[in-house]
DRENPA-3360 file (N, C-alpha, C; in nm, 2 decimals, always signed):
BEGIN
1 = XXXXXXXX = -0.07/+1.08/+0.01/-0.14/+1.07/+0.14/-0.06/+0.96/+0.22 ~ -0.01/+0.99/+0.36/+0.03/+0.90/+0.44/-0.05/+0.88/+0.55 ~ -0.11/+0.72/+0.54/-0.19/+0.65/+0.59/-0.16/+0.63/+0.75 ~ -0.01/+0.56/+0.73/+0.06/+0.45/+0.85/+0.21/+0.54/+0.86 ~ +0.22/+0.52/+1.03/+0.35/+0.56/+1.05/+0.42/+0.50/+1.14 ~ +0.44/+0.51/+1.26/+0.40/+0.44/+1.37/+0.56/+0.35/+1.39 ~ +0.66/+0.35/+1.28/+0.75/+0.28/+1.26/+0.90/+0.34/+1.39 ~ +0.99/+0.21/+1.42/+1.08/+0.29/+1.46/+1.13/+0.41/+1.45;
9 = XXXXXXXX = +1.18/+0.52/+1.51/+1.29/+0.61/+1.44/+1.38/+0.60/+1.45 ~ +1.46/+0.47/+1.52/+1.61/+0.45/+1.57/+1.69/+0.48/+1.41 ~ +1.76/+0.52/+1.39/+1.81/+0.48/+1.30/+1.89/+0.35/+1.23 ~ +1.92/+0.33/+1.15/+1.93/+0.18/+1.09/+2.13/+0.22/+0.99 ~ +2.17/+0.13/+1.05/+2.32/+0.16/+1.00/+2.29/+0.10/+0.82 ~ +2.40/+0.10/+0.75/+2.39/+0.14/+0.60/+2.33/-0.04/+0.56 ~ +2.26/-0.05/+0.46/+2.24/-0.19/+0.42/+2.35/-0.32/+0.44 ~ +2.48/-0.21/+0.37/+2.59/-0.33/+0.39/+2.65/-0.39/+0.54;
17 = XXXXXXXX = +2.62/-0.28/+0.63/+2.65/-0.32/+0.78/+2.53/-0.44/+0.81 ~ +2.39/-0.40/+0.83/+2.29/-0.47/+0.83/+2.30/-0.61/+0.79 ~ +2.34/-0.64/+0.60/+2.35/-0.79/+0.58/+2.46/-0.87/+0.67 ~ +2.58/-0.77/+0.69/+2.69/-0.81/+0.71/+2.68/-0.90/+0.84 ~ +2.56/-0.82/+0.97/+2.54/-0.84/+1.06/+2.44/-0.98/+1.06 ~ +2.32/-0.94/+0.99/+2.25/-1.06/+0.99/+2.31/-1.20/+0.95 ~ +2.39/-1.19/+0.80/+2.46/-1.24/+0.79/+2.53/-1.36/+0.92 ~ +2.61/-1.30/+1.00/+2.65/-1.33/+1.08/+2.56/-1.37/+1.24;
25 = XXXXXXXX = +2.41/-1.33/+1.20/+2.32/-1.41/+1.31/+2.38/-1.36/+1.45 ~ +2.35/-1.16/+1.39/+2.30/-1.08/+1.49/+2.19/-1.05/+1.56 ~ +2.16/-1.07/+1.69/+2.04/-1.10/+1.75/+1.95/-0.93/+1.75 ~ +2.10/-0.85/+1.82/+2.06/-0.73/+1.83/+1.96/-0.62/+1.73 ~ +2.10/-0.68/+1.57/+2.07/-0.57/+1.45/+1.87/-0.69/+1.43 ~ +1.94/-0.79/+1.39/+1.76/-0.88/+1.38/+1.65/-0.79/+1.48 ~ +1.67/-0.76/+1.60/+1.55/-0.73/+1.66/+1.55/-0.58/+1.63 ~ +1.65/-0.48/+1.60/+1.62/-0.37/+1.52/+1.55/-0.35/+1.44;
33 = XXXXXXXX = +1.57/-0.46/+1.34/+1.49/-0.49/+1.20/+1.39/-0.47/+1.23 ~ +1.32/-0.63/+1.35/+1.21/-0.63/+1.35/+1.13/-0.52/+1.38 ~ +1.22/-0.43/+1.49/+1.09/-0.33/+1.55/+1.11/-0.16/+1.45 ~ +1.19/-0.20/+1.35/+1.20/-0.09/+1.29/+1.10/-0.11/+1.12 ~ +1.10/-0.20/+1.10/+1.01/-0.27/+0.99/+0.86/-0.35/+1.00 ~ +0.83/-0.40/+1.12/+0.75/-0.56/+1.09/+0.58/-0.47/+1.12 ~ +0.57/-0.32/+1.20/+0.45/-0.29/+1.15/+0.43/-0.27/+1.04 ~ +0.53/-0.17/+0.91/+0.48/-0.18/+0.80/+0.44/-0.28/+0.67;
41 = XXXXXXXX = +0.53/-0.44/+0.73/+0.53/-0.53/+0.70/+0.38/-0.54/+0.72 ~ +0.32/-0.55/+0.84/+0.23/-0.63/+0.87/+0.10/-0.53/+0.79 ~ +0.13/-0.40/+0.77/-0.03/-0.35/+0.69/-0.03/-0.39/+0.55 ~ +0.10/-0.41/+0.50/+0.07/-0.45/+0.37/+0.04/-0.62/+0.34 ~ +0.13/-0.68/+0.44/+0.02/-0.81/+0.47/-0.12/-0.78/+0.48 ~ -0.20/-0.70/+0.50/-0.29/-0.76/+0.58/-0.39/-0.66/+0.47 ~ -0.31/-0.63/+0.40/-0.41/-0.58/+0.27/-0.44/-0.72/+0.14 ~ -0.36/-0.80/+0.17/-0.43/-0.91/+0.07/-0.46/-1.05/+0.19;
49 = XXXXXXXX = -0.44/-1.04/+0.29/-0.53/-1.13/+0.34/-0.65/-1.10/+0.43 ~ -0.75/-1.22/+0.47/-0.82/-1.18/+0.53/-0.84/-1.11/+0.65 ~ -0.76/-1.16/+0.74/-0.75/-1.13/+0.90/-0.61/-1.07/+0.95 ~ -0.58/-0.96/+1.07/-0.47/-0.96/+1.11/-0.39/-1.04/+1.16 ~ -0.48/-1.14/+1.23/-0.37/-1.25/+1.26/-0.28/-1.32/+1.16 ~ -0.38/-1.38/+1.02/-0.36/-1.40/+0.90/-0.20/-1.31/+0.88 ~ -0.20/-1.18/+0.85/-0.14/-1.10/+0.85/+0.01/-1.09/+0.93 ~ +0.01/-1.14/+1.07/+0.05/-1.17/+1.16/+0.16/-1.30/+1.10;
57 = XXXXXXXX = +0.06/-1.39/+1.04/+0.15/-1.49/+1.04/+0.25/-1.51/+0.94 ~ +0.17/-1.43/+0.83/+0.28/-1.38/+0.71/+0.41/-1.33/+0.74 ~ +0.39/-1.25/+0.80/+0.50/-1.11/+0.88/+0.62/-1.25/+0.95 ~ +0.56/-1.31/+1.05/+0.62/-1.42/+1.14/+0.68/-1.50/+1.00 ~ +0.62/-1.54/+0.90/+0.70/-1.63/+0.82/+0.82/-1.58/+0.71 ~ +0.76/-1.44/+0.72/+0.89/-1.35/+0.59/+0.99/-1.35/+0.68 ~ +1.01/-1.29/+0.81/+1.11/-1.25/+0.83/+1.21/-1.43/+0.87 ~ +1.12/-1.56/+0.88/+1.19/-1.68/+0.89/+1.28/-1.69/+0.79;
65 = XXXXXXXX = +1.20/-1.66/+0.68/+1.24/-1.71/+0.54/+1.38/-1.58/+0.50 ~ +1.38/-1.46/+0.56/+1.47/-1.37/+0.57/+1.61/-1.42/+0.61 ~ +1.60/-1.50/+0.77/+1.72/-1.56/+0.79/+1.77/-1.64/+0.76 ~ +1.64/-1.75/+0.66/+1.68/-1.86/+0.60/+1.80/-1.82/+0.43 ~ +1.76/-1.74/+0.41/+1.79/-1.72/+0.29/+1.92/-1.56/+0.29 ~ +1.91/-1.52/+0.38/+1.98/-1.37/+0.35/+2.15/-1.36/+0.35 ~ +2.22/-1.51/+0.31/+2.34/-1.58/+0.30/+2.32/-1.58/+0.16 ~ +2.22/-1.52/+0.10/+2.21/-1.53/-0.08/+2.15/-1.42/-0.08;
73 = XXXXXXXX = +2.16/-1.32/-0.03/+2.14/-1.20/-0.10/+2.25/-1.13/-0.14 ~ +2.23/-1.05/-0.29/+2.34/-1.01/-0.35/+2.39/-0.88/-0.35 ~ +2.26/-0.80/-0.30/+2.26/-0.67/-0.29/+2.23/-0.61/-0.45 ~ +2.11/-0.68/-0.49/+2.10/-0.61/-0.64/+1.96/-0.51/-0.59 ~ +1.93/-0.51/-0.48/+1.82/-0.41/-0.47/+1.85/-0.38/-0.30 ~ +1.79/-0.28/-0.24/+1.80/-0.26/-0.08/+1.75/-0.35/-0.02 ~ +1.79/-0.39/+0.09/+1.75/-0.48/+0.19/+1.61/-0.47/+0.22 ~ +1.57/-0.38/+0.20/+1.44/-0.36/+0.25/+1.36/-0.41/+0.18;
81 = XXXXXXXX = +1.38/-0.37/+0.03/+1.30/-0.40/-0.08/+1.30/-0.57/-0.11 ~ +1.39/-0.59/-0.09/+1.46/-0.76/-0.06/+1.36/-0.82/+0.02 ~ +1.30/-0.81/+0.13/+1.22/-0.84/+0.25/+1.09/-0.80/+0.17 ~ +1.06/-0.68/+0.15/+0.96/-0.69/+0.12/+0.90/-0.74/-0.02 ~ +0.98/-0.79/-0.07/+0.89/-0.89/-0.19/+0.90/-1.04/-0.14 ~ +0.99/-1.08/-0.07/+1.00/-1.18/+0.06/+0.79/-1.18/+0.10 ~ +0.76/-1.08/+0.15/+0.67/-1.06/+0.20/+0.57/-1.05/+0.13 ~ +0.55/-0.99/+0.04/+0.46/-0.97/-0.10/+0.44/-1.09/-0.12;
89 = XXXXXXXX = +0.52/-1.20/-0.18/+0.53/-1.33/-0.20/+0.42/-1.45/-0.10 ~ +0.48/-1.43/+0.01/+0.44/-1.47/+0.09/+0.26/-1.45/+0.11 ~ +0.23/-1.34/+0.15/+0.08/-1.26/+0.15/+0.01/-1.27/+0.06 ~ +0.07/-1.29/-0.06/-0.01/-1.32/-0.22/-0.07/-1.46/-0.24 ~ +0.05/-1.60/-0.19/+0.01/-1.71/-0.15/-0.09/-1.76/-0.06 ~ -0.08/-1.69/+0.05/-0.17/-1.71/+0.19/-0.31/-1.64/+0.15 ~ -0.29/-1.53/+0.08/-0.46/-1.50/+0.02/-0.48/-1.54/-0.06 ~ -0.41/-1.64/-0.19/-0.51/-1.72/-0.27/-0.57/-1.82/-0.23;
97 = XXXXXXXX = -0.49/-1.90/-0.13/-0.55/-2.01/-0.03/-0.63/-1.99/+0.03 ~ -0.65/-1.89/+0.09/-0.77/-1.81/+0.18/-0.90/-1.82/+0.06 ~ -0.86/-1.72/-0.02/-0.99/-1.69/-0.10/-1.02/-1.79/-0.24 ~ -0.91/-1.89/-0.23/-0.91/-2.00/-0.34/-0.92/-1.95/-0.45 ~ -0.85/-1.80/-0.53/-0.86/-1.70/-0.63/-0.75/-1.77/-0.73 ~ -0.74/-1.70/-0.85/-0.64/-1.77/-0.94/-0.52/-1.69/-0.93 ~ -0.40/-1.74/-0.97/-0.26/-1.68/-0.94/-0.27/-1.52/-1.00 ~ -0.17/-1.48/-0.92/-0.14/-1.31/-0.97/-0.10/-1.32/-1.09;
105 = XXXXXXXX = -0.16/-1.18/-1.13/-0.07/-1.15/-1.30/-0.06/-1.02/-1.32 ~ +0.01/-1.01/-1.37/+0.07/-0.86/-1.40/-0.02/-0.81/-1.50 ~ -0.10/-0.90/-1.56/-0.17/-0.81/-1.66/-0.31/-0.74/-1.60 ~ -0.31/-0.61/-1.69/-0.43/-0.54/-1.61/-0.55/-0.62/-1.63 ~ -0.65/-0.64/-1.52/-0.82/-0.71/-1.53/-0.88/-0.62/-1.57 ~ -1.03/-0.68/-1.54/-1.15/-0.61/-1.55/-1.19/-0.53/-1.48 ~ -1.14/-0.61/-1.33/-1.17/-0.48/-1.23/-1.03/-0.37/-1.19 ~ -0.95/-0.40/-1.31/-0.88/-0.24/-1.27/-0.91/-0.15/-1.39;
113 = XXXXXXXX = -0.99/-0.18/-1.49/-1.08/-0.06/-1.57/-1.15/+0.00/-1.52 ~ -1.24/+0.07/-1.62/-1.34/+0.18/-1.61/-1.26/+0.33/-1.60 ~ -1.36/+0.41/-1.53/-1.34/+0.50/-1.48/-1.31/+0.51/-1.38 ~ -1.20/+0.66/-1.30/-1.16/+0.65/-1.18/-1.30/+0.74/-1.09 ~ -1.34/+0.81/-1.17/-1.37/+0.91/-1.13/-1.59/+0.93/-1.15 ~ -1.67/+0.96/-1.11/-1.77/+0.96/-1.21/-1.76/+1.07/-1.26 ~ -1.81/+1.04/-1.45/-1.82/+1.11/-1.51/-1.87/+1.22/-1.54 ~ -2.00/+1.19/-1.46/-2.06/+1.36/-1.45/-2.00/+1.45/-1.36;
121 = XXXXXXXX = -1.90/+1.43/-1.28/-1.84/+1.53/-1.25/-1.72/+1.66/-1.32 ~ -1.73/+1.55/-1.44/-1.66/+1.63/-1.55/-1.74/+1.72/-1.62 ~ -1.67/+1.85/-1.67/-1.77/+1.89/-1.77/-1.76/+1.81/-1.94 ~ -1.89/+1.79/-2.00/-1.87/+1.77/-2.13/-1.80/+1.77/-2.21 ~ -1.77/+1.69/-2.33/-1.64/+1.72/-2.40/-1.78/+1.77/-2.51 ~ -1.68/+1.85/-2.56/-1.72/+1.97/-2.69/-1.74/+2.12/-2.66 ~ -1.73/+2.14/-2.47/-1.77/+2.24/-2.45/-1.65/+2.28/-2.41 ~ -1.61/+2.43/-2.35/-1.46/+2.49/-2.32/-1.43/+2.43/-2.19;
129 = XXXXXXXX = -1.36/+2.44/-2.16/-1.29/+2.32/-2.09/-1.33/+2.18/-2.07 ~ -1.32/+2.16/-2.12/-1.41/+1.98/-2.17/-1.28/+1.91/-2.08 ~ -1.35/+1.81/-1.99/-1.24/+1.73/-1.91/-1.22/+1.81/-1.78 ~ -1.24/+1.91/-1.74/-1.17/+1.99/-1.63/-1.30/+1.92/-1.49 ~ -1.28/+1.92/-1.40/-1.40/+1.93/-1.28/-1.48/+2.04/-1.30 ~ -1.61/+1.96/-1.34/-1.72/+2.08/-1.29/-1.71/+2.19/-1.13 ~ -1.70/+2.13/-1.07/-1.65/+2.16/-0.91/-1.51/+2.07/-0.88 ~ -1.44/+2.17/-0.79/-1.30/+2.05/-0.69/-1.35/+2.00/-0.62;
137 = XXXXXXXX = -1.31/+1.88/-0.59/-1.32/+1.75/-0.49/-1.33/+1.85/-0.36 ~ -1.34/+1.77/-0.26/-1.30/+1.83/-0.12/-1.16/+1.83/-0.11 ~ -1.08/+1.91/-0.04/-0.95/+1.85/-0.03/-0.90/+1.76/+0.06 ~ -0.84/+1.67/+0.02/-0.73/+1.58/+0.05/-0.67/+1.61/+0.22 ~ -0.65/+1.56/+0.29/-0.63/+1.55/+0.39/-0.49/+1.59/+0.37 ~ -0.41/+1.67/+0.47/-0.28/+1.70/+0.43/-0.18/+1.58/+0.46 ~ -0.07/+1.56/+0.39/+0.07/+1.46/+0.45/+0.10/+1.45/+0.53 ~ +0.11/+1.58/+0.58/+0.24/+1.62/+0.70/+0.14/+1.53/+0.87;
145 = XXXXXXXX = +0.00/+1.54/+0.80/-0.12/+1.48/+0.92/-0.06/+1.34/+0.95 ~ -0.04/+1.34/+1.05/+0.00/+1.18/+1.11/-0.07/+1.09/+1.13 ~ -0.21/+1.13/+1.20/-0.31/+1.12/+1.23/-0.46/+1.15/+1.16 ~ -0.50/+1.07/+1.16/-0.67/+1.13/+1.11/-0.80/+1.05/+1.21 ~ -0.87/+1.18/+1.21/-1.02/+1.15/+1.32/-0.98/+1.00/+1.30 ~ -1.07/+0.94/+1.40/-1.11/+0.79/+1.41/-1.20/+0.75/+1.30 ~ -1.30/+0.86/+1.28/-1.40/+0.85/+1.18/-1.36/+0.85/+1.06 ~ -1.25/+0.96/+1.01/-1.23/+0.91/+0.82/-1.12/+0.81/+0.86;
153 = XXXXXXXX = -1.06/+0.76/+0.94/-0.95/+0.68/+0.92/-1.05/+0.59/+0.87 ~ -1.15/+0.53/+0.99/-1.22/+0.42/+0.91/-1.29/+0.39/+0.81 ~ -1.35/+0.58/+0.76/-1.39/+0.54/+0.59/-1.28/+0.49/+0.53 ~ -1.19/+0.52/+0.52/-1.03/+0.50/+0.44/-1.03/+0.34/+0.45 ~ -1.04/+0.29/+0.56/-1.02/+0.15/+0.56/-1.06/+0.10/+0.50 ~ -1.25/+0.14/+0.50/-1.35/+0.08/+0.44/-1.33/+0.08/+0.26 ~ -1.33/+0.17/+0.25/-1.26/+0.16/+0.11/-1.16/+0.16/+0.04 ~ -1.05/+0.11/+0.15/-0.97/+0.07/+0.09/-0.96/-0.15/+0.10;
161 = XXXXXXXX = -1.04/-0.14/+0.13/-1.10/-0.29/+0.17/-1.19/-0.35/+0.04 ~ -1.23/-0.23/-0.01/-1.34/-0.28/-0.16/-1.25/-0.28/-0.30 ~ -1.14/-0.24/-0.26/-1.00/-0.22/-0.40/-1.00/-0.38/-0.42 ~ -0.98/-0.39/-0.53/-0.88/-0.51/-0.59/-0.75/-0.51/-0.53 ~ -0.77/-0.67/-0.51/-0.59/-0.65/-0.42/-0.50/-0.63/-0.50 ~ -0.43/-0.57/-0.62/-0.36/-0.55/-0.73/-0.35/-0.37/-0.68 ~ -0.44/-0.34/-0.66/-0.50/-0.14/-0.64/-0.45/-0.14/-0.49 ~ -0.49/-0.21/-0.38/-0.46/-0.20/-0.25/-0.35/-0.26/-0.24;
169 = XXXXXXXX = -0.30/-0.35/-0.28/-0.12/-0.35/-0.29/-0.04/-0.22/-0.31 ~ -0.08/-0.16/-0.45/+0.00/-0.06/-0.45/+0.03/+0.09/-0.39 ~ -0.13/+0.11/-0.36/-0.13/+0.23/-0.27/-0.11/+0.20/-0.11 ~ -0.07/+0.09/-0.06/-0.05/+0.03/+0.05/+0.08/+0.07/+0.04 ~ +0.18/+0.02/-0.02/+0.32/+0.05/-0.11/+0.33/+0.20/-0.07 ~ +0.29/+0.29/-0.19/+0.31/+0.37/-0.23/+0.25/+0.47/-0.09 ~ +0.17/+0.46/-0.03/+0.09/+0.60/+0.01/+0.09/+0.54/+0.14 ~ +0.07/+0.42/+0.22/+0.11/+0.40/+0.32/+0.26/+0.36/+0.42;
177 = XXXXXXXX = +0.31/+0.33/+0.32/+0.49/+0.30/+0.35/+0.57/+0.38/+0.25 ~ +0.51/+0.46/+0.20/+0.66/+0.57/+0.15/+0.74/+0.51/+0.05 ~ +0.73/+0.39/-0.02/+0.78/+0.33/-0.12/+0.83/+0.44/-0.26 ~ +0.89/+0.46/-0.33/+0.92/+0.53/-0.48/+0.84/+0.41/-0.62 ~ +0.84/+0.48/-0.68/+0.73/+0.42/-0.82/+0.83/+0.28/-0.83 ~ +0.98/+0.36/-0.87/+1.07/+0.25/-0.89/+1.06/+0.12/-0.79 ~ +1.04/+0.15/-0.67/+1.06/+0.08/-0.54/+0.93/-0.07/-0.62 ~ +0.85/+0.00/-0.58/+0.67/-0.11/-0.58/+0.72/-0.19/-0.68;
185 = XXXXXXXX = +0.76/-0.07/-0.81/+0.77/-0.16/-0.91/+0.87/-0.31/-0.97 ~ +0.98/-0.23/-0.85/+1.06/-0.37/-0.85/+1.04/-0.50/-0.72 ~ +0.93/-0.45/-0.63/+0.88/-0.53/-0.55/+0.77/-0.59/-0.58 ~ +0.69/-0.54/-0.66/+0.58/-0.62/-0.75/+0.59/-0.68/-0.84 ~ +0.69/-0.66/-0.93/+0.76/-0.73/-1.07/+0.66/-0.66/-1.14 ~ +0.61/-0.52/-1.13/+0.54/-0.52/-1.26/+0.58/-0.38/-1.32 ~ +0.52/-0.30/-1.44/+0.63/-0.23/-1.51/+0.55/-0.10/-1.45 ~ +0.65/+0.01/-1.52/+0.61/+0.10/-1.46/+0.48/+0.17/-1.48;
193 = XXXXXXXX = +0.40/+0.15/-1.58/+0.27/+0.17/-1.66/+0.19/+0.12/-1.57 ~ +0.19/+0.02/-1.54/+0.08/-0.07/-1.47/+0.11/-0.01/-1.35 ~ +0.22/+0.00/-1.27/+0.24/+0.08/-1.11/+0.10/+0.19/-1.14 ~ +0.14/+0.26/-1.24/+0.07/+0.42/-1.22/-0.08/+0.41/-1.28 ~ -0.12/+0.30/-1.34/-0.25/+0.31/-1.36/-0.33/+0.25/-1.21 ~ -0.21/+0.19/-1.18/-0.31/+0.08/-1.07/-0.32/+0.18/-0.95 ~ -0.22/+0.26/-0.91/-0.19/+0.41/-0.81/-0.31/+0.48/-0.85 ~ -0.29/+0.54/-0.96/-0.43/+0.61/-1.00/-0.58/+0.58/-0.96;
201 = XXXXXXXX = -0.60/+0.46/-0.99/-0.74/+0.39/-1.01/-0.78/+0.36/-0.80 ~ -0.66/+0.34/-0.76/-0.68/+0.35/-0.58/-0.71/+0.47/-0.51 ~ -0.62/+0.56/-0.56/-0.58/+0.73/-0.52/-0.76/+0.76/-0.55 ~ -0.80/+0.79/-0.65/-0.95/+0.83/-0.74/-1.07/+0.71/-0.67 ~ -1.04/+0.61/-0.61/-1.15/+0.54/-0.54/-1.18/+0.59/-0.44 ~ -1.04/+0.55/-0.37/-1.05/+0.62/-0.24/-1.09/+0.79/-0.20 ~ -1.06/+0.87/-0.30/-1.04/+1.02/-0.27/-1.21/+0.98/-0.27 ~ -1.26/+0.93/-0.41/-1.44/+0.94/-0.43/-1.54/+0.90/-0.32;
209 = XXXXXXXX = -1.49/+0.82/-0.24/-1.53/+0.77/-0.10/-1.52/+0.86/+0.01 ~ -1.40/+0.91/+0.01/-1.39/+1.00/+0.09/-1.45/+1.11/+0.11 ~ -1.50/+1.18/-0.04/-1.53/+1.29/-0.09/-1.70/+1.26/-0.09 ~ -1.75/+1.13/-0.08/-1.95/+1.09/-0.03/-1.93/+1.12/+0.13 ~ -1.79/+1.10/+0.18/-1.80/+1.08/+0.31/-1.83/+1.26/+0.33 ~ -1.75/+1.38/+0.33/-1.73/+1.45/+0.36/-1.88/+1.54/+0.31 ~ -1.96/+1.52/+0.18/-2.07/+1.58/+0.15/-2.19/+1.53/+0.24 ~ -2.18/+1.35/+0.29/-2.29/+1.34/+0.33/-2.26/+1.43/+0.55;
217 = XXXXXXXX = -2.12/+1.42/+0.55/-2.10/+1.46/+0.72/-2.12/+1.63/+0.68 ~ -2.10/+1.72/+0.61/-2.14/+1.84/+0.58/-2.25/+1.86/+0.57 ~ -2.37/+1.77/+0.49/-2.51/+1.79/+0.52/-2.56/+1.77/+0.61 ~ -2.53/+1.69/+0.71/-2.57/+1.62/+0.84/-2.57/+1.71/+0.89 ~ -2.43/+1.79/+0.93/-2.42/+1.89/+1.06/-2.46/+2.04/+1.03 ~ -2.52/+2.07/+0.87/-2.58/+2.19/+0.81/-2.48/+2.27/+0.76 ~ -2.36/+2.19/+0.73/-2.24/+2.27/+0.62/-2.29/+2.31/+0.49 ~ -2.27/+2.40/+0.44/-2.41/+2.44/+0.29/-2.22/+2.43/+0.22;
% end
C-alpha cells in the first residue's frame, strides 16, 4: 500500500554525480535534494516523534548533518539510504527525549508479539482448512490509488499512530516511501527476520482497523 507521494519528479542525476556535486557545495544539486527528498524525510520523522514541527526540525537537522559529513561518505550504500539513516538516527534521538523512553533495540518486545490478526477470524485448527479466513477481509485499497477519501486516509493515520514506533518505522519505510526489504533493513540496522515480522505485525494492524472501519461505514449507510 502506498500511503505518501507527493515527492519531486524531476529527475536526479546518478549518486556519483550528486556526491560529486554536494561534495563540492552545490547549491543547485542541494536544493534538488531538498525538494526531491525532504517530504518523504519528514513523514518518517514524524512517525517517531511527537509533532510536525518536531518532525520539521529533524528533517532541518539531517540534511545539516548531510553537509557536514558527506566529504566521508564512501558510497557503501545509495545516497539516499545514507541520508536516511542520517535521519532515522536523528528522529529516534529527538523521540526518546520527547517521550523519555529507553534506547532502540533490535530485539523484538512485547509489544511486537501476539497476534496480527483476531483469532476468530480464523477457522479452527483440527478442522479442513484449519488456518484459512473464515471470510476475506475487505479489500485493500489499490497501489496504483494516489490518493484516498479524507476519511480512510485519517483512519490510516489513526492507526498508524497506535503502532509501536519499531512497526511504524517500518511500514513508514516500506509502504509509505517505496523502500526494498534490503533497503529498511540496512537503514535500520536490523536483520532481515525482524524487517518482516515487524512489516507484517503493521500491514495486519492497520488492514484490521481499516477492515472495523469499512464494516462499521457499510452498516451505517445499509451496505448488507
Amino acid at each position: 500500500m502506498v500511503l505518501g507521494a507527493g515527492e519531486s519528479a524531476q529527475p536526479l542525476p546518478p549518486d556519483q554525480v550528486l556526491v560529486a556535486r554536494l561534495k563540492a557545495r552545490d547549491e543547485r544539486i542541494f536544493a534538488l535534494l531538498l525538494d526531491s527528498w525532504s517530504s518523504g524525510m519528514l513523514r518518517v520523522a514524524r512517525s517517531l516523534v511527537s509533532t510536525r514541527d518536531s518532525a520539521a526540525e529533524v528533517v532541518q537537522d539531517t540534511w545539516l548533518a548531510v553537509l557536514k559529513s558527506v566529504d566521508t561518505f564512501e558510497g557503501r550504500s545509495s545516497l539516499k539510504t545514507w541520508v536516511y539513516r542520517i535521519l532515522v538516527f536523528a528522529a529516534k534521538r529527538r523521540g526518546m527525549v520527547e517521550r523519555r523512553t529507553v534506547p532502540w533495540s533490535n530485539l523484538p518486545t512485547a509489544e511486537d508479539a501476539g497476534p496480527t490478526a483476531d483469532p476468530s477470524q480464523f477457522i479452527d485448527p483440527g478442522l479442513l482448512d484449519a488456518g484459512h479466513w473464515r471470510s476475506f477481509p475487505q479489500p485493500w485499497p489499490s497501489p496504483e490509488q494516489h490518493t484516498l477519501a479524507d476519511e480512510v486516509r485519517h483512519h490510516v493515520e489513526l492507526a498508524l499512530a497506535q503502532l509501536p514506533d519499531r512497526q511504524r518505522l517500518v511500514i513508514a519505510l516500506r509502504d509509505m516511501e517505496g523502500y526494498t526489504a534490503a533497503e529498511v533493513c540496512e537503514i535500520l540496522e536490523i536483520s532481515a527476520a525482524n524487517q518482516r515480522v515487524l512489516l507484517h505485525r503493521a500491514r495486519a494492524f492497520v488492514r484490521g482497523k481499516l477492515e472495523e472501519y469499512y464494516l462499521s461505514s457499510g452498516m451505517e449507510r445499509g451496505v448488507t
